[in-house]
C-alpha positions in Angstrom: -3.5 34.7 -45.0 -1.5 31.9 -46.6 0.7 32.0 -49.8 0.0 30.2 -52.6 2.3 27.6 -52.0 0.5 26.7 -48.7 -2.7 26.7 -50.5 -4.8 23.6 -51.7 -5.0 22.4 -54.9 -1.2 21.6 -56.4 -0.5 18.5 -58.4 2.9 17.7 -58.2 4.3 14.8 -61.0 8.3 13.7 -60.0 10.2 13.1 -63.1 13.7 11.1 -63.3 15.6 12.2 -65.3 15.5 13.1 -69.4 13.9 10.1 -69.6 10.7 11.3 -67.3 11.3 15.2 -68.2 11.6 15.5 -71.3 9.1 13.4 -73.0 6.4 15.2 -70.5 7.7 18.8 -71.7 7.4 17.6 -75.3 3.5 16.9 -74.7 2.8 20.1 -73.1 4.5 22.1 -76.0 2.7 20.1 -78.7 -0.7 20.9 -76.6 -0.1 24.6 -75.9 -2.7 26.6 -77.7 -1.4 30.2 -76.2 1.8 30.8 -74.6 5.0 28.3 -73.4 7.8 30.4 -71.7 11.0 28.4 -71.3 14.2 29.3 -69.1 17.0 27.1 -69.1 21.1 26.9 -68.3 21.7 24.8 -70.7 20.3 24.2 -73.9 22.1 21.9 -76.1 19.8 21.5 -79.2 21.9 17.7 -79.9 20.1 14.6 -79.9 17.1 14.1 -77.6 17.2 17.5 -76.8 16.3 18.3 -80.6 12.7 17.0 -80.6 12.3 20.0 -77.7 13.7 22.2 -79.8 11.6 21.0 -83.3 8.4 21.1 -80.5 8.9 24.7 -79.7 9.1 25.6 -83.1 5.7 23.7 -84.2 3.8 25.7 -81.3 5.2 28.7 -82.8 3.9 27.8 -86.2 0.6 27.2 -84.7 0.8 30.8 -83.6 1.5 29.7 -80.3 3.6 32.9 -78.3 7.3 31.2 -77.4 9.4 32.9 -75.5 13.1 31.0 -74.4 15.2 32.5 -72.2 18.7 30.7 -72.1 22.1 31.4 -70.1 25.2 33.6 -72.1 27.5 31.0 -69.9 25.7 27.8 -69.5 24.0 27.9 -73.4 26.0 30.8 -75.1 24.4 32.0 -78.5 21.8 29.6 -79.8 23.7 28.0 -83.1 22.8 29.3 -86.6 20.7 26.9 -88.0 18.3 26.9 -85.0 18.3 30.5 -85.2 16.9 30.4 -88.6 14.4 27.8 -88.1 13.4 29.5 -85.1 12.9 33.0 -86.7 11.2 31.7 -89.6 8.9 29.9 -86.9 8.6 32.6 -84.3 9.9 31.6 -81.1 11.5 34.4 -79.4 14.7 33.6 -77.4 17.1 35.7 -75.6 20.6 35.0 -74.2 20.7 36.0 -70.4 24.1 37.9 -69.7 25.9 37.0 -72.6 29.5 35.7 -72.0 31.5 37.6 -74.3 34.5 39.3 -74.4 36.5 41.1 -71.6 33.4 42.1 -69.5 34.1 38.0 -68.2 37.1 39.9 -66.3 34.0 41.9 -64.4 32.4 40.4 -61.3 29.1 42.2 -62.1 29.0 39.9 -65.4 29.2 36.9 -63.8 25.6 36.7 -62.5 24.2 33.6 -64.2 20.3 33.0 -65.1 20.4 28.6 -63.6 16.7 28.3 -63.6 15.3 25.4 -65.5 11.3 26.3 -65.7 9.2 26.3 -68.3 4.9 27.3 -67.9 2.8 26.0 -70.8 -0.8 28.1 -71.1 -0.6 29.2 -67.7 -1.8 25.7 -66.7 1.4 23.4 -66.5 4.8 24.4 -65.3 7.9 22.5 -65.0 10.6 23.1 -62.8 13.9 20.9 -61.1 17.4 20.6 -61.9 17.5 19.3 -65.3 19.2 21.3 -68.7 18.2 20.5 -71.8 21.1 18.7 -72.4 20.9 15.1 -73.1 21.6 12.2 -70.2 24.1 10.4 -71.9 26.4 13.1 -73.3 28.3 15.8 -72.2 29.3 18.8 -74.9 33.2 18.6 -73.7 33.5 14.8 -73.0 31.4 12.9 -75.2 29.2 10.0 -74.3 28.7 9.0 -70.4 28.9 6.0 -69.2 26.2 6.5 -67.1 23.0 8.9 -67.4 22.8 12.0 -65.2 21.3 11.7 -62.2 18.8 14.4 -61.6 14.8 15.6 -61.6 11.9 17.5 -62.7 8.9 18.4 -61.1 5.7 19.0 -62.9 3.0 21.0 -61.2 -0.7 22.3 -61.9 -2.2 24.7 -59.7 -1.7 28.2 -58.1 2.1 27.8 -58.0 1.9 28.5 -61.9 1.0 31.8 -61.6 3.9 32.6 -59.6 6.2 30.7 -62.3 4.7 32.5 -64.8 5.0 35.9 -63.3 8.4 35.7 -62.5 9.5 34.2 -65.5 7.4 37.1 -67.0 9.2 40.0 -65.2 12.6 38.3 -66.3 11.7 38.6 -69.8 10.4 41.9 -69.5 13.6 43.2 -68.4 15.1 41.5 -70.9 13.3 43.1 -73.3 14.2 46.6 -71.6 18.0 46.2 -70.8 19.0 46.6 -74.1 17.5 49.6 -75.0 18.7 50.8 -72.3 22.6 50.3 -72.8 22.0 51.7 -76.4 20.7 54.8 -74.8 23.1 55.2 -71.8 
């Protein structure tokens, strides 16, 4: 029996760049009518990266289910003022791993979430190497010179379902781990 991915019926879309990514994740937010799940390294909620940010929020408002998963490391905590305009929205984010404190000084903490993947209504699902950060600037340097030089993949078909039920069982346990530790 084959896996999905050697199955029929993919649709795979290359996109270069910010420039090709992130305008096609912007549509699929504003046309979700369910559920987006979002997992990122970075998310840098400055410049272009704000209209993703402002689109995630609208779906909630729409009653849309958002759930962003970012890195401790790569993101860190989401900033203030995005964590009140997300509340008072509803999106739902947690911080994989946060960084904090001396448990940095623990090998065990430094296991990083680096997946860029987001899954719109079960139907559309973005994946590749691009952040949410913005080509043309980097948080400790400033403006580049140059845009980054990386891509996106957007894909229909039964390779969804397997985005979406792994980015499901990493929120699960997101949702678990804590209540956990506050038990243990």
């Amino acid at each position: 029996m084959a896996t999905r991915a050697l199955r029929p019926g993919h649709a795979l879309r290359l996109l270069k760049g910010g420039e090709g990514f992130f305008p096609a994740l912007i549509e699929a937010i504003s046309g979700a009518r369910a559920e987006v799940l979002l997992e990122t390294y970075i998310f840098d909620f400055t410049r272009s990266i704000e209209a993703i940010a402002s689109a995630l929020a609208a779906a909630a408002q729409r009653g849309v289910q958002v759930r962003v998963v970012v890195d401790g490391f790569g993101t860190g905590a989401v900033p203030s003022d995005w964590q009140q305009r997300w509340h008072a929205a509803g999106v739902q984010w947690r911080v994989f791993n946060p960084a904090q404190g001396w448990s940095l000084l623990l090998p065990k903490r430094w296991r990083r979430m680096h997946r860029k993947l987001c899954v719109v209504d079960g139907a559309v699902a973005f994946c590749g190497g691009i952040n949410l950060l913005d080509d043309h600037h980097d948080p400790n340097h400033g403006t580049l010179d140059q845009p980054r030089f990386d891509f996106s993949v957007r894909v229909t078909g039964p390779l969804v379902d397997d985005m979406h039920d792994t980015m499901s069982r990493l929120w699960a346990r997101l949702q678990v781990v804590p209540e956990v530790r506050q038990h243990d």
